[in-house]
FIDOFI-629134 format. One record per residue: x, y, z of N, C-alpha, C in turn; residue number from 1. Coordinates in steps of 0.2 Angstrom, whole numbers, m for minus. Layout:
<nodes>
<node n_u="X" n_v="Y" n_w="Z" ca_u="X" ca_v="Y" ca_w="Z" c_u="X" c_v="Y" c_w="Z" num="NUM"/>
...
</nodes>
This chain:
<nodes>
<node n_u="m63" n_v="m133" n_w="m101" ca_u="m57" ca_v="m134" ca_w="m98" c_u="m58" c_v="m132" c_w="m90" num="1"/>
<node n_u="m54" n_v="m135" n_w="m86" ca_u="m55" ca_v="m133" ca_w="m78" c_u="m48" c_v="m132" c_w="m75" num="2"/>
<node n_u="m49" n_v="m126" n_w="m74" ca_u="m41" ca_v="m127" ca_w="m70" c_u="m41" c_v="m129" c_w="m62" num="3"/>
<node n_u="m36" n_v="m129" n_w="m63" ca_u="m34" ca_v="m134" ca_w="m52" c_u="m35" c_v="m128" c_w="m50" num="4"/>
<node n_u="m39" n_v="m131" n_w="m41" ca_u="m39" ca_v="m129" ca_w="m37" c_u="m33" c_v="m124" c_w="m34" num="5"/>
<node n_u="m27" n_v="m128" n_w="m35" ca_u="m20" ca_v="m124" ca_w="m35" c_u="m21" c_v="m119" c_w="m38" num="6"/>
<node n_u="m20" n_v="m118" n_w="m45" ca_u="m21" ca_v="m113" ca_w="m50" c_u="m25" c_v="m108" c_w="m47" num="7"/>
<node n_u="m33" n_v="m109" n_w="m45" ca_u="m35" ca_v="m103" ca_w="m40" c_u="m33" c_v="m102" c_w="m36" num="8"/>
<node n_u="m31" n_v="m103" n_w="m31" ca_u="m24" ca_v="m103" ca_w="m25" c_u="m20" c_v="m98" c_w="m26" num="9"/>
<node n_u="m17" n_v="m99" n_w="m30" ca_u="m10" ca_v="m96" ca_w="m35" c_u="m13" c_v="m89" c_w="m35" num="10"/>
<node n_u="m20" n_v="m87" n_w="m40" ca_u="m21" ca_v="m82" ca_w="m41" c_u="m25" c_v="m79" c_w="m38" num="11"/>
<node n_u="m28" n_v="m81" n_w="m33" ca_u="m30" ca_v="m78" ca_w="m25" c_u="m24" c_v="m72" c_w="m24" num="12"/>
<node n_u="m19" n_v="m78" n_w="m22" ca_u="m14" ca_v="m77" ca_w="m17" c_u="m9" c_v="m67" c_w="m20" num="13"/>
<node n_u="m8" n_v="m71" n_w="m28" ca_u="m7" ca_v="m65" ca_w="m33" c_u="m12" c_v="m58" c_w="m33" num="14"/>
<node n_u="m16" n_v="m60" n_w="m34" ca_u="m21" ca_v="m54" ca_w="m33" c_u="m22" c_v="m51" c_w="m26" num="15"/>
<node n_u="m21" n_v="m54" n_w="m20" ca_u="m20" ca_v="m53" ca_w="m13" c_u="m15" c_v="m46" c_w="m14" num="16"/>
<node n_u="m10" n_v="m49" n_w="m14" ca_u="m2" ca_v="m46" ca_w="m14" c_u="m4" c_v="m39" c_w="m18" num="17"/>
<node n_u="m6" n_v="m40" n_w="m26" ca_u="m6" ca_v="m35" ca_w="m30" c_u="m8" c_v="m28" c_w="m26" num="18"/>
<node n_u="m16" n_v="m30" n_w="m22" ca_u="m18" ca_v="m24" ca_w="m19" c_u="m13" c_v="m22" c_w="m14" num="19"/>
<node n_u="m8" n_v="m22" n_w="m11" ca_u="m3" ca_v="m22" ca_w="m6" c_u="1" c_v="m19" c_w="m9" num="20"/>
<node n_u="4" n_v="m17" n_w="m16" ca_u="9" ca_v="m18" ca_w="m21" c_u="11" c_v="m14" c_w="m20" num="21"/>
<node n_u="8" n_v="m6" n_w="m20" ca_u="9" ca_v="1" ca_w="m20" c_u="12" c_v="4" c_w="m15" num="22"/>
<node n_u="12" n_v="1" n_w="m7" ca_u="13" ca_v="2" ca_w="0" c_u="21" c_v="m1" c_w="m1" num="23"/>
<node n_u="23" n_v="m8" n_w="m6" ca_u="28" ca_v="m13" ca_w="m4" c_u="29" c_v="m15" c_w="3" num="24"/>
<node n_u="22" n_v="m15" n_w="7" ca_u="22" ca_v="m17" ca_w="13" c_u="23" c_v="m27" c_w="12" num="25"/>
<node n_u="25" n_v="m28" n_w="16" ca_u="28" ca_v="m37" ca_w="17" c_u="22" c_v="m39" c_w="20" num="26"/>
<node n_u="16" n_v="m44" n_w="16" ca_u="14" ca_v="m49" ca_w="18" c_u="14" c_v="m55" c_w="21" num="27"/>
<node n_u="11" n_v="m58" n_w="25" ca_u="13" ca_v="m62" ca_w="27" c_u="8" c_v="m69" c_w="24" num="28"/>
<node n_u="10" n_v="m74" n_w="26" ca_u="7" ca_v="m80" ca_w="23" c_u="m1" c_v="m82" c_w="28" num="29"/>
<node n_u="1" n_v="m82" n_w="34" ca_u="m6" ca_v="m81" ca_w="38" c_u="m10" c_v="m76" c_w="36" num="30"/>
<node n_u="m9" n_v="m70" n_w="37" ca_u="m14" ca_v="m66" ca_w="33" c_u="m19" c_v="m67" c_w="27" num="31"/>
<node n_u="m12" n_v="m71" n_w="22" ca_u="m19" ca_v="m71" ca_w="15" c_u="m21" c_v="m77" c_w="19" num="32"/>
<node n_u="m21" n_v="m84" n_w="21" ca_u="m21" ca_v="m88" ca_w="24" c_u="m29" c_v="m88" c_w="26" num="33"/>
<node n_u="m29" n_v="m81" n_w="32" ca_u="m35" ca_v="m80" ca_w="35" c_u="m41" c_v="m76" c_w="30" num="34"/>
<node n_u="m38" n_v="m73" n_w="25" ca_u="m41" ca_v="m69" ca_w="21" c_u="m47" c_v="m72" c_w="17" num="35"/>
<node n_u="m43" n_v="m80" n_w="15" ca_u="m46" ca_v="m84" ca_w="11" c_u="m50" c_v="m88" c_w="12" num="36"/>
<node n_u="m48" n_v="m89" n_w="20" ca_u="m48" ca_v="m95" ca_w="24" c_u="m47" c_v="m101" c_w="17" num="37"/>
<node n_u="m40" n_v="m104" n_w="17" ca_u="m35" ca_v="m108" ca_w="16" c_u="m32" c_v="m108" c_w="17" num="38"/>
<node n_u="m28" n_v="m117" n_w="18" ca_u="m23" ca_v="m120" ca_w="21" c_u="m16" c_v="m116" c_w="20" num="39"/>
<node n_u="m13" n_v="m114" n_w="27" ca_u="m7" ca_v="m111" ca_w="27" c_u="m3" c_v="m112" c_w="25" num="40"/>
<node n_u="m2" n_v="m121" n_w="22" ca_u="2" ca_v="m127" ca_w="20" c_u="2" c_v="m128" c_w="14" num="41"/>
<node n_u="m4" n_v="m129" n_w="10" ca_u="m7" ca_v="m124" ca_w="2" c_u="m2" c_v="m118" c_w="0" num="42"/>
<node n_u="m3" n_v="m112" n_w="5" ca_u="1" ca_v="m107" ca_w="2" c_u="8" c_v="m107" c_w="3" num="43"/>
<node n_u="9" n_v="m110" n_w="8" ca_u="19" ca_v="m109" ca_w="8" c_u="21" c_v="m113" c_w="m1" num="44"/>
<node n_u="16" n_v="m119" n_w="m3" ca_u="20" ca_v="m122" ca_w="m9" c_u="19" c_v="m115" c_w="m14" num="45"/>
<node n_u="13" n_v="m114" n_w="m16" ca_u="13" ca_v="m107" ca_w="m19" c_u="16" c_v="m102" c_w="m20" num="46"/>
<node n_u="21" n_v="m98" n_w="m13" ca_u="22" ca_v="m93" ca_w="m13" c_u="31" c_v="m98" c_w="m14" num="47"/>
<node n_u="31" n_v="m104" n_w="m13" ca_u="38" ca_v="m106" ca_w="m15" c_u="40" c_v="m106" c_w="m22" num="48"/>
<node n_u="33" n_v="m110" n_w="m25" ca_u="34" ca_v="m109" ca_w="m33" c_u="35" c_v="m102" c_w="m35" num="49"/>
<node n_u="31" n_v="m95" n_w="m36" ca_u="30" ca_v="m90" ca_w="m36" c_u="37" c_v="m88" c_w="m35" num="50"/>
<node n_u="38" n_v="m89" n_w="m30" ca_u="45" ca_v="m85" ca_w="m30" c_u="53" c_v="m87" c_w="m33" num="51"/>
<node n_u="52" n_v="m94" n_w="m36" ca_u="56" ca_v="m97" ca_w="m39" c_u="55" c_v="m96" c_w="m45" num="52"/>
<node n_u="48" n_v="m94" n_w="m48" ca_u="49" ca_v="m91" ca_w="m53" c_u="49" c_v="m83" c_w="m56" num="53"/>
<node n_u="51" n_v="m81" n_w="m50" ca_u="53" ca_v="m74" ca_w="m53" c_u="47" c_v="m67" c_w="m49" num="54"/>
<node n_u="40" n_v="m71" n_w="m49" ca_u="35" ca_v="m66" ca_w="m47" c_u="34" c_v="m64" c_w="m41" num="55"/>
<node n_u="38" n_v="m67" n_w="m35" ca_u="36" ca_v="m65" ca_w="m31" c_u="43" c_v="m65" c_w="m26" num="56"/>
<node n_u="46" n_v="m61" n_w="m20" ca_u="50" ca_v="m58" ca_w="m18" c_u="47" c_v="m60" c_w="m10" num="57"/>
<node n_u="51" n_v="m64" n_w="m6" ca_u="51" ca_v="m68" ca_w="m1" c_u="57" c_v="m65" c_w="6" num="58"/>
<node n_u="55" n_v="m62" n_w="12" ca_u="59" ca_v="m58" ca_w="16" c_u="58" c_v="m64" c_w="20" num="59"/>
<node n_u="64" n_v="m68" n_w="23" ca_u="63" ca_v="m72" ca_w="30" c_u="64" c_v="m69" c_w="36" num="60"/>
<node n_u="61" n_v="m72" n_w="42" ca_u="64" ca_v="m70" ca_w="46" c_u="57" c_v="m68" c_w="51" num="61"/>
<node n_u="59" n_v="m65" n_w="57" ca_u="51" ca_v="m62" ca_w="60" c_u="48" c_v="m58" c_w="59" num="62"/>
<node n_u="49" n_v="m51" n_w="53" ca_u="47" ca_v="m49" ca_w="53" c_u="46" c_v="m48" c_w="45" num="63"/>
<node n_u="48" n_v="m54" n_w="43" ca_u="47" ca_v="m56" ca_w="35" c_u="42" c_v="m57" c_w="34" num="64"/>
<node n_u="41" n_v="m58" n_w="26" ca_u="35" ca_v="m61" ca_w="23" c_u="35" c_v="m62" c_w="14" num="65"/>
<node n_u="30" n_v="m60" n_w="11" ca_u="29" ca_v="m60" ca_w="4" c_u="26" c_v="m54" c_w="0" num="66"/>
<node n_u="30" n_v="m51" n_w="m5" ca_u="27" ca_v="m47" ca_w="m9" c_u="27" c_v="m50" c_w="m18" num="67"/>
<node n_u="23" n_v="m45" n_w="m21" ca_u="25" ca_v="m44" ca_w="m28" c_u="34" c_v="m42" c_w="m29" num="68"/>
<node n_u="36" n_v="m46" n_w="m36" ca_u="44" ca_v="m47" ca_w="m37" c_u="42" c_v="m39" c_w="m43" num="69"/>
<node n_u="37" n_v="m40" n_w="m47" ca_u="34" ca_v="m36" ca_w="m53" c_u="29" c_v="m32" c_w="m50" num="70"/>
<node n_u="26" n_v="m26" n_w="m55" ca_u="21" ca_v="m22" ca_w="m55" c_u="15" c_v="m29" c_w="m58" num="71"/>
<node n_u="11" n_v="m25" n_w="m52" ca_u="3" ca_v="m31" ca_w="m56" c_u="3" c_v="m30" c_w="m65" num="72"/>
<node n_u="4" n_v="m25" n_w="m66" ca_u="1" ca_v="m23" ca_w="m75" c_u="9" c_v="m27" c_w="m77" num="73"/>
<node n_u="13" n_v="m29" n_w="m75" ca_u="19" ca_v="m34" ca_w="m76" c_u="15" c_v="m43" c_w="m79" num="74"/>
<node n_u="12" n_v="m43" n_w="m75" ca_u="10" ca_v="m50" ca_w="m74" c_u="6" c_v="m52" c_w="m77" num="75"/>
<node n_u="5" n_v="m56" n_w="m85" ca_u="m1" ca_v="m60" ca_w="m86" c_u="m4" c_v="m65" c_w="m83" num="76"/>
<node n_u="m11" n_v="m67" n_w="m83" ca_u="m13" ca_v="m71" ca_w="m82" c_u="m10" c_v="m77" c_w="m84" num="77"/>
<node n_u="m10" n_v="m76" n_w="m91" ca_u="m9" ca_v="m82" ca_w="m93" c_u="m2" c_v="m85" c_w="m92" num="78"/>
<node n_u="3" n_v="m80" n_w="m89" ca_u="8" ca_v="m83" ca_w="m87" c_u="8" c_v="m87" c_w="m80" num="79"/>
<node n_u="4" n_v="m84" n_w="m75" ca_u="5" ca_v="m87" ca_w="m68" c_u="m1" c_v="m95" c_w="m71" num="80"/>
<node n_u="m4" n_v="m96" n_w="m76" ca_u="m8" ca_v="m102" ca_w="m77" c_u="m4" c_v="m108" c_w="m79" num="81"/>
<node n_u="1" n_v="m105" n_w="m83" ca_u="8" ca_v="m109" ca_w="m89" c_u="10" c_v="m115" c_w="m83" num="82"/>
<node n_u="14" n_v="m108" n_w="m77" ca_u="17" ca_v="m109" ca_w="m72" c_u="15" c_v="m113" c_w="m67" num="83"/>
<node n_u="8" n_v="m112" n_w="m66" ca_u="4" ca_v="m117" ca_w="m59" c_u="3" c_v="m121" c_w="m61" num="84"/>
<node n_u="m2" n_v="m123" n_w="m69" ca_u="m3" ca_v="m128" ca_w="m69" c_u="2" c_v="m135" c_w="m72" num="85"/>
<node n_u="7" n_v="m130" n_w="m75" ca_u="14" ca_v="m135" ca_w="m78" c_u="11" c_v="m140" c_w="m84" num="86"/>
<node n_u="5" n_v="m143" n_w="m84" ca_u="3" ca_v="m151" ca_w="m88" c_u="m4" c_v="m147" c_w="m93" num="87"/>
<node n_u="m3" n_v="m145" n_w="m98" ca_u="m12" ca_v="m141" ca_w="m103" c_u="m14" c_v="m149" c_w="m108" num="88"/>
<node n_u="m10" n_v="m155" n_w="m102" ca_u="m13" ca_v="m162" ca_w="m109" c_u="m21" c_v="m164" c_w="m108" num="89"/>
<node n_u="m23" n_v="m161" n_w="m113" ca_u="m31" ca_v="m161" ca_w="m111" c_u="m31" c_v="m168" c_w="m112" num="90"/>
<node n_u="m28" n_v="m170" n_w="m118" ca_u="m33" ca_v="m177" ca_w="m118" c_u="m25" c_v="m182" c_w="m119" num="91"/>
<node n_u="m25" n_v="m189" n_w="m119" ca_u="m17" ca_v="m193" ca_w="m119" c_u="m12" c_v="m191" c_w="m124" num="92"/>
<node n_u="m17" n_v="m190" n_w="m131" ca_u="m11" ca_v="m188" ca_w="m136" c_u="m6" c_v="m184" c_w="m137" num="93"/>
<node n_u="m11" n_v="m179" n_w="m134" ca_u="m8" ca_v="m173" ca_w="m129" c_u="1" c_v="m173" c_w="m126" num="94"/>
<node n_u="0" n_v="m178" n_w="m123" ca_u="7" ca_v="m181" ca_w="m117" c_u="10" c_v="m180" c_w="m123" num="95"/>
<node n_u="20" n_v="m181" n_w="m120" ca_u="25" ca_v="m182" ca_w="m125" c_u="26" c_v="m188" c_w="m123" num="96"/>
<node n_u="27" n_v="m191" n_w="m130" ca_u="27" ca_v="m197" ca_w="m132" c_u="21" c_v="m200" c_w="m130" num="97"/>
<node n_u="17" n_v="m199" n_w="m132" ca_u="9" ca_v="m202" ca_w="m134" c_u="5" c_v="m200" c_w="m138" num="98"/>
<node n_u="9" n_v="m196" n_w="m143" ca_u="6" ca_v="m195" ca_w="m149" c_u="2" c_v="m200" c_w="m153" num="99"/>
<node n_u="7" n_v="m205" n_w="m152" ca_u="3" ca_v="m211" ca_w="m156" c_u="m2" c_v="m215" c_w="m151" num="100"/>
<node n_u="m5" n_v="m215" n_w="m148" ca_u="m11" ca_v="m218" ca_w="m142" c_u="m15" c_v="m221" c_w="m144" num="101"/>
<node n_u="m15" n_v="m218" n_w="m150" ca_u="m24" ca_v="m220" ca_w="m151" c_u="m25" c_v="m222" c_w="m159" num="102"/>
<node n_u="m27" n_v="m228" n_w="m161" ca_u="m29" ca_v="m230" ca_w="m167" c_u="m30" c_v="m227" c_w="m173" num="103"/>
<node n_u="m34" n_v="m221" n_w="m172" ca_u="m36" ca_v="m217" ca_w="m176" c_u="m32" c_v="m210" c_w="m174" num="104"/>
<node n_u="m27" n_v="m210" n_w="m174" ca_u="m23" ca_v="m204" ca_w="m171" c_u="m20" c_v="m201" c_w="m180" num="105"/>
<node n_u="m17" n_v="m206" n_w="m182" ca_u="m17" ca_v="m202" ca_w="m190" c_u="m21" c_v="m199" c_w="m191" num="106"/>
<node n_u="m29" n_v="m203" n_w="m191" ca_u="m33" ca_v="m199" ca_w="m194" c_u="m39" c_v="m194" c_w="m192" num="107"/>
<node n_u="m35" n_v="m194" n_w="m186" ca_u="m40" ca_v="m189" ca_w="m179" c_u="m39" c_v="m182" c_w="m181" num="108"/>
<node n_u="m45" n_v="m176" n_w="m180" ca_u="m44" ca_v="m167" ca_w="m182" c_u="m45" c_v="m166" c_w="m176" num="109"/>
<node n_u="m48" n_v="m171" n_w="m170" ca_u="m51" ca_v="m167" ca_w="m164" c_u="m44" c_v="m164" c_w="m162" num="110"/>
<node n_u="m39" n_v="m167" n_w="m161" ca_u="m32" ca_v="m165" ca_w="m157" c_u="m29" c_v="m158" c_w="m161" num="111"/>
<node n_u="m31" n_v="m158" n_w="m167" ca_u="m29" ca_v="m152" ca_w="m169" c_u="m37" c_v="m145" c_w="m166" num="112"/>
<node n_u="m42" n_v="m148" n_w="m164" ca_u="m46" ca_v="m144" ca_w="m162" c_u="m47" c_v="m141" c_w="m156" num="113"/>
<node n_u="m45" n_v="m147" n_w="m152" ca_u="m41" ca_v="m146" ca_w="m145" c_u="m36" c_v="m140" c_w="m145" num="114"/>
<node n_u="m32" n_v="m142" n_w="m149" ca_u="m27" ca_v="m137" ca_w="m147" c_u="m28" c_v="m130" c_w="m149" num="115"/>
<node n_u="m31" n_v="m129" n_w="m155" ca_u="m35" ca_v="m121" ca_w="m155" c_u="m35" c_v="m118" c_w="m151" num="116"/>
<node n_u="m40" n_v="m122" n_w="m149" ca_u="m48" ca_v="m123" ca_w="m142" c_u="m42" c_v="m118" c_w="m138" num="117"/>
<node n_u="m36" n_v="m121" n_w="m135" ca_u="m32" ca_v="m123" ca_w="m129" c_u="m29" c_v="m115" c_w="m129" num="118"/>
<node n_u="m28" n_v="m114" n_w="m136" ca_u="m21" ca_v="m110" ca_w="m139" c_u="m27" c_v="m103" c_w="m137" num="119"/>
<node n_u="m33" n_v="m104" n_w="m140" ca_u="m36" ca_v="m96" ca_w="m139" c_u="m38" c_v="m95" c_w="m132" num="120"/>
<node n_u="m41" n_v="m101" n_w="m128" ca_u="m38" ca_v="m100" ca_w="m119" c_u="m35" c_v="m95" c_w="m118" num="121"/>
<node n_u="m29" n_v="m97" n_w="m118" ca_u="m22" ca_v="m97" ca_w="m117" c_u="m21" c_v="m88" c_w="m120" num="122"/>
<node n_u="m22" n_v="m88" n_w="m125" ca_u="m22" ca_v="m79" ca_w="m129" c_u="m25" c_v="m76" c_w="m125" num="123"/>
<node n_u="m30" n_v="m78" n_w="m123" ca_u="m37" ca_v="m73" ca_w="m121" c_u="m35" c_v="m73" c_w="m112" num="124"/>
<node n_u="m33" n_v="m78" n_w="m108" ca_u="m25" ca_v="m76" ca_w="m104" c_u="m19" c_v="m72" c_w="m100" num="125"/>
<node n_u="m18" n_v="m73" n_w="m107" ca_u="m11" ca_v="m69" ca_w="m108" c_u="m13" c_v="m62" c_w="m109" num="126"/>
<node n_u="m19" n_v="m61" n_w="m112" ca_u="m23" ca_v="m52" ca_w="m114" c_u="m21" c_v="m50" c_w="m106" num="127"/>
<node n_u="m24" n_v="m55" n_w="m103" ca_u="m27" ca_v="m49" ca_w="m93" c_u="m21" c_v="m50" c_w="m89" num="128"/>
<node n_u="m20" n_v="m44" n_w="m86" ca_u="m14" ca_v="m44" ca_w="m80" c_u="m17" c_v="m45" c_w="m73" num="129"/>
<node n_u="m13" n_v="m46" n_w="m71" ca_u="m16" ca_v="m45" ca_w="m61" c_u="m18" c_v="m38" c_w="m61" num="130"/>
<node n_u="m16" n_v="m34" n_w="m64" ca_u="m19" ca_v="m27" ca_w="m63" c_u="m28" c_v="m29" c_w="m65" num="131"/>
<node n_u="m29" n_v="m31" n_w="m72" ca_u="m34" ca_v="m30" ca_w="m73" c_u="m40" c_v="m36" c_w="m71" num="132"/>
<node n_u="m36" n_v="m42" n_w="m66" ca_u="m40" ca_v="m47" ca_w="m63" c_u="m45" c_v="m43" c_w="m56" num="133"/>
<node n_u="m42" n_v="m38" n_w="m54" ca_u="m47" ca_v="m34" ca_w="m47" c_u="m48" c_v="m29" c_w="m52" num="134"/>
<node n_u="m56" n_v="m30" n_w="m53" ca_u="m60" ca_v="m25" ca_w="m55" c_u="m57" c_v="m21" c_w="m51" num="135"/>
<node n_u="m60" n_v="m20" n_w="m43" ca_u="m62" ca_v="m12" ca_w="m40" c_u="m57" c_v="m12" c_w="m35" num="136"/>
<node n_u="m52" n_v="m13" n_w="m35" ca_u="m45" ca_v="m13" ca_w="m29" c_u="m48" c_v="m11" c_w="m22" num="137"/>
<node n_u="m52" n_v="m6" n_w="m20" ca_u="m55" ca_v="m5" ca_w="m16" c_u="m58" c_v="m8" c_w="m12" num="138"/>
<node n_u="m63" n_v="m11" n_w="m17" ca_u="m69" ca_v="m16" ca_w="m13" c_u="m63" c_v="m22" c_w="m11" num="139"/>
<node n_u="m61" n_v="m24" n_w="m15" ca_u="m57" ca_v="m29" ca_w="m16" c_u="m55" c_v="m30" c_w="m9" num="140"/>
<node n_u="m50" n_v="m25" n_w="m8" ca_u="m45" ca_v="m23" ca_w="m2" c_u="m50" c_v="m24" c_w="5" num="141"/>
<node n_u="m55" n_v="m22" n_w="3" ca_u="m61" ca_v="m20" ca_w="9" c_u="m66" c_v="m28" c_w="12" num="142"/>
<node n_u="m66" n_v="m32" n_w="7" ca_u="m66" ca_v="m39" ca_w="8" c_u="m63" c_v="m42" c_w="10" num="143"/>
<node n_u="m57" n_v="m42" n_w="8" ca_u="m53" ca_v="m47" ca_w="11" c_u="m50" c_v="m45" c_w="18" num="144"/>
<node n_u="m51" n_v="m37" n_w="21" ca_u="m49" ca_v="m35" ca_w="27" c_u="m39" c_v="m33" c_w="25" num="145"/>
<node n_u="m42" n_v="m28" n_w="21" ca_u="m35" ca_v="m25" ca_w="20" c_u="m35" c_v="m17" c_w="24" num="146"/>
<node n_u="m33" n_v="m17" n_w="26" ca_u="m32" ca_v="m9" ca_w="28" c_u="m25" c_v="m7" c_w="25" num="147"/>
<node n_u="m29" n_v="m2" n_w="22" ca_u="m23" ca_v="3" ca_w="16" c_u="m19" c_v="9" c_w="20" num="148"/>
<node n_u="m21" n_v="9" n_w="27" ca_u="m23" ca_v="16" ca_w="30" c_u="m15" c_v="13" c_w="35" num="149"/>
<node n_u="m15" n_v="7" n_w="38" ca_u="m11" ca_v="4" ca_w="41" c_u="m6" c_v="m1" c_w="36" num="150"/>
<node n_u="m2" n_v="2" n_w="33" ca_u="4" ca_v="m2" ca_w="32" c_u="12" c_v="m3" c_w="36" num="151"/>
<node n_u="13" n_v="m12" n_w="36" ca_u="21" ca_v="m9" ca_w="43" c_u="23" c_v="m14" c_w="37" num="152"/>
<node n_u="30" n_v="m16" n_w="41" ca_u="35" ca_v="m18" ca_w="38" c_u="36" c_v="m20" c_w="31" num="153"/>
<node n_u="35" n_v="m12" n_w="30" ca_u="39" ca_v="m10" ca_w="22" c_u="46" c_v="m10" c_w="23" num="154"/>
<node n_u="50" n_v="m15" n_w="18" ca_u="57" ca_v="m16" ca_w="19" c_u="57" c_v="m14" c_w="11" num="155"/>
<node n_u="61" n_v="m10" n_w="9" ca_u="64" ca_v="m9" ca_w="3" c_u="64" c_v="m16" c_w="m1" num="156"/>
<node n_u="63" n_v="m15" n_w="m9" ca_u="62" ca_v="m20" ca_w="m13" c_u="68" c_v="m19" c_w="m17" num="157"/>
<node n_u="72" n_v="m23" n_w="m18" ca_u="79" ca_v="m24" ca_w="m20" c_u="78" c_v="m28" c_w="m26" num="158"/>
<node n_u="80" n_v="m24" n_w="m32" ca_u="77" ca_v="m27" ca_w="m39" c_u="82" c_v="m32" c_w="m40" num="159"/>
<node n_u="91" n_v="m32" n_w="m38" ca_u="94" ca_v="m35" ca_w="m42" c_u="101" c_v="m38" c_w="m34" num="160"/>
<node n_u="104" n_v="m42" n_w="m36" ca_u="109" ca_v="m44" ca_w="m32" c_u="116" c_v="m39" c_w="m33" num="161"/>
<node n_u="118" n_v="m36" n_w="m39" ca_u="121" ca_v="m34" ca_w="m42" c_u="119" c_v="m27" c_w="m38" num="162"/>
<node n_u="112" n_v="m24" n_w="m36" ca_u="109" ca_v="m18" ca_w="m34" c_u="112" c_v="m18" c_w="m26" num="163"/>
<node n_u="113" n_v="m22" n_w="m22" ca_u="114" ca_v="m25" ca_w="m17" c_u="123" c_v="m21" c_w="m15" num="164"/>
<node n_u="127" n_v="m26" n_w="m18" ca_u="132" ca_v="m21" ca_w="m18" c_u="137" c_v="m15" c_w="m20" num="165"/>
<node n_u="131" n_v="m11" n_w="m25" ca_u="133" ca_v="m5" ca_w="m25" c_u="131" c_v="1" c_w="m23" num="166"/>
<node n_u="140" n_v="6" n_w="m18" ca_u="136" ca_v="10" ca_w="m16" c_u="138" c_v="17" c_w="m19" num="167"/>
<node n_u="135" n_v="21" n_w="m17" ca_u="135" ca_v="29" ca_w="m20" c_u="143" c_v="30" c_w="m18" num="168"/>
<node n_u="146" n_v="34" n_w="m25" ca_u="151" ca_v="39" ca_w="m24" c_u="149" c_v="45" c_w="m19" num="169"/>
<node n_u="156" n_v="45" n_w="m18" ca_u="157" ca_v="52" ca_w="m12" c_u="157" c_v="52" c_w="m5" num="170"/>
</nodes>
């Protein structure tokens, strides 16, 4: 099995942020952009999906950017893969409504192997978090040209809408 090029994108981009996570400092898209050297255009779809689905937390504006919505040890792998990739139909019969495709589909066991195959993937996964996709946070940070020592526009992470309008008695 091979995943899209997107899908590594995706999880660059995740593991970028994670190292970043602890400061809450707001990255920006050029940054990781320049980190990976890839297309800026690439990551805005990424950080738009990501952020529509819940993972990631999105400040507009000039002095805006992107961070983690979750702690790294929140985030399986195998959920941001579900998510990027969307489509796991290895082969047609796979598709909905194309069960029936193939002449010997009654009599087929590959598709029920395939899917094993697909399902213990997909376990093994869901095992790893972003926390445990960087090995050594450090180095990591230190490749990509992160400076841990300079963090700016840390703007508070606001977990809820609800959290937004309420204010302290007294």
């Amino acid at each position: 099995m091979r995943l899209t090029v997107y899908t590594d994108y995706t999880l660059r981009v995740l593991m970028y942020l994670s190292l970043r996570h602890e400061s809450g400092a707001l990255t920006t898209i050029e940054e990781i952009a320049g980190a990976y050297d890839i297309s800026r255009n690439h990551l805005m779809k990424i950080v738009h999906q990501m952020g529509a689905a819940g993972l990631l937390e999105t400040v507009r504006g000039r002095s805006g950017g992107v961070r983690l919505a979750r702690a790294p040890e929140a985030i399986s792998i195998g959920m941001v893969v579900r998510i990027a990739e969307g489509d796991f139909a290895l082969v047609e019969c796979f598709e909905e409504g194309k069960e029936s495709c193939c002449a010997i589909s009654p009599a087929c066991n590959l598709t029920r192997g395939l899917r094993r195959a697909l399902d213990a993937f997909m376990l093994e996964l869901d095992r790893m978090t972003l926390r445990d996709a960087v090995a050594s946070p450090s180095v990591a940070a230190s490749l990509l040209g992160i400076d841990s020592s300079v963090e700016r526009r840390i703007i508070p992470l606001i977990s809820s809408p609800a959290a937004r309008g309420k204010r302290s008695a007294g």
